[in-house]
C-alpha positions in Angstrom: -41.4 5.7 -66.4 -41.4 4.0 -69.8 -41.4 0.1 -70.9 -37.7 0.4 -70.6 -38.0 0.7 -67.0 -40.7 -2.0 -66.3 -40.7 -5.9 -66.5 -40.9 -5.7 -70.5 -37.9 -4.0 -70.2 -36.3 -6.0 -68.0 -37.4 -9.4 -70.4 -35.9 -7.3 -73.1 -32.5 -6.7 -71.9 -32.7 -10.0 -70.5 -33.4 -11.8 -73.7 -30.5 -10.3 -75.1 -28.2 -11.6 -72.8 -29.6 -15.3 -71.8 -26.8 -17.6 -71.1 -24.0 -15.1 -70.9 -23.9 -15.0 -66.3 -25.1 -16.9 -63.5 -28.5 -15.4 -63.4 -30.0 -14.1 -59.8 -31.8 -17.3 -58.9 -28.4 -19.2 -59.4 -26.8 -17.0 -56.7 -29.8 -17.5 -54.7 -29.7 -21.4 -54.6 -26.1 -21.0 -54.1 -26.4 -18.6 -50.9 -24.3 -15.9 -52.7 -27.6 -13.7 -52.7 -30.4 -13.8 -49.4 -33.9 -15.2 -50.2 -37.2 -15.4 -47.9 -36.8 -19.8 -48.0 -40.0 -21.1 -48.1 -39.2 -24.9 -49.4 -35.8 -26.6 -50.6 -35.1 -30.2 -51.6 -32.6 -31.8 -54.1 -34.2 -30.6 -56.9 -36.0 -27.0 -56.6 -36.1 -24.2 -54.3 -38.9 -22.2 -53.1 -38.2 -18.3 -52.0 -40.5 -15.4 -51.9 -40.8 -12.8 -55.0 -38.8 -9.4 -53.9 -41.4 -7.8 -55.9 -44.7 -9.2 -55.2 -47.7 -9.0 -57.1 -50.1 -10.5 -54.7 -50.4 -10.9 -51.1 -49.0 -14.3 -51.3 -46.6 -14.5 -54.5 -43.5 -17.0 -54.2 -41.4 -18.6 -57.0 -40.6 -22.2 -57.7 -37.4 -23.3 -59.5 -35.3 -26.2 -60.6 -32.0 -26.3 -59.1 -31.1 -26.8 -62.5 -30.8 -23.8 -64.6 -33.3 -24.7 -67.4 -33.3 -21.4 -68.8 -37.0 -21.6 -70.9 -39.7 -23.4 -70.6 -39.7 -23.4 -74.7 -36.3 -25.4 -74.4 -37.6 -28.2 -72.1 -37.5 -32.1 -73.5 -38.8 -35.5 -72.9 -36.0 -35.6 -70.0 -37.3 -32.9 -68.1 -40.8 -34.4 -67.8 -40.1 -35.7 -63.8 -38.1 -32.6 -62.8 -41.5 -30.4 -64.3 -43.7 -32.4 -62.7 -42.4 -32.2 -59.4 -41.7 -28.3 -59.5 -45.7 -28.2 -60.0 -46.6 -30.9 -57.2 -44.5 -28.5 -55.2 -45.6 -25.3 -56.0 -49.4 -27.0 -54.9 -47.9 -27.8 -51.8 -46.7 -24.6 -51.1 -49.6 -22.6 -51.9 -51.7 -24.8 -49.5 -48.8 -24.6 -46.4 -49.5 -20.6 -47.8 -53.4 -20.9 -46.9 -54.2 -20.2 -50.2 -57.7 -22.7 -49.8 -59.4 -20.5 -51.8 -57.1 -21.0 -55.3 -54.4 -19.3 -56.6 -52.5 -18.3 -60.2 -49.3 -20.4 -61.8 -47.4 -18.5 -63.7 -44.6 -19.7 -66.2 -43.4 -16.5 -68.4 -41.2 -17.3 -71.7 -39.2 -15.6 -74.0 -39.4 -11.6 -75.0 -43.1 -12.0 -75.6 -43.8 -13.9 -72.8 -42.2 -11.3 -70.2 -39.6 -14.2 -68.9 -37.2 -11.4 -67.4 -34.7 -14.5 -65.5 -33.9 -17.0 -67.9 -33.8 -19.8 -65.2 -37.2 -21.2 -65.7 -39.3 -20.3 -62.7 -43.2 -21.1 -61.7 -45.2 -17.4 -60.2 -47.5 -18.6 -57.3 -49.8 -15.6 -56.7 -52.6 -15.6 -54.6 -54.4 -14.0 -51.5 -56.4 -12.3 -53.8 -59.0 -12.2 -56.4 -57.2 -12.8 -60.3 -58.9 -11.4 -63.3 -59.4 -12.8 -66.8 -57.4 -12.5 -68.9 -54.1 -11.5 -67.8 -52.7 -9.0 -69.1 
């Protein structure tokens, strides 16, 4: 199909509407929709990507909805932080000894289709340079 149908599509009609609904990845910290689990604690929550773009591929978010990484402060400096110490952790209880890709998308441009920041872990595979 077209853009329309794809993940610029999706950032599009997402950027449109950021702040208006609970996004997905509040319903999945709240239970209301499933997730493959892979880490919790009182601050972030690590689940599987439904759509994965590697053989390993997982997402790390705040349990707060931060909705872009472009709207981030001094404050959020710990929280930050701690989602990247986590999504290390994560990628090495994953196997993934032999590296791995962080992701944060933002805005229109940037492809952020969920505006509840979240960290892509992607790995399992070779990456290229530079994406795209």
């Amino acid at each position: 199909g077209s853009d329309g149908d794809g993940e610029v599509g999706k950032a599009q009609r997402a950027a449109a509407g950021v702040g208006t609904e609970p996004t997905i990845f509040s319903r999945i910290i709240d239970r209301s929709v499933p997730a493959t689990i892979l880490y919790e604690d009182d601050e972030c929550l690590v689940f599987r990507d439904v759509a994965p773009q590697a053989p390993v591929h997982f997402l790390v978010i705040p349990k707060r909805p931060i909705p872009r990484l472009s709207r981030v402060g001094p404050q959020d400096a710990q929280l930050l932080g701690h989602l990247m110490v986590v999504a290390a952790r994560t990628a090495q209880a994953e196997g993934l000894s032999d590296g791995y890709r962080l992701v944060i998308n933002d805005g229109k441009h940037g492809a952020q289709s969920v505006y509840h920041l979240h960290l892509h872990v992607l790995g399992g595979r070779q990456m290229n340079w530079p994406p795209g």
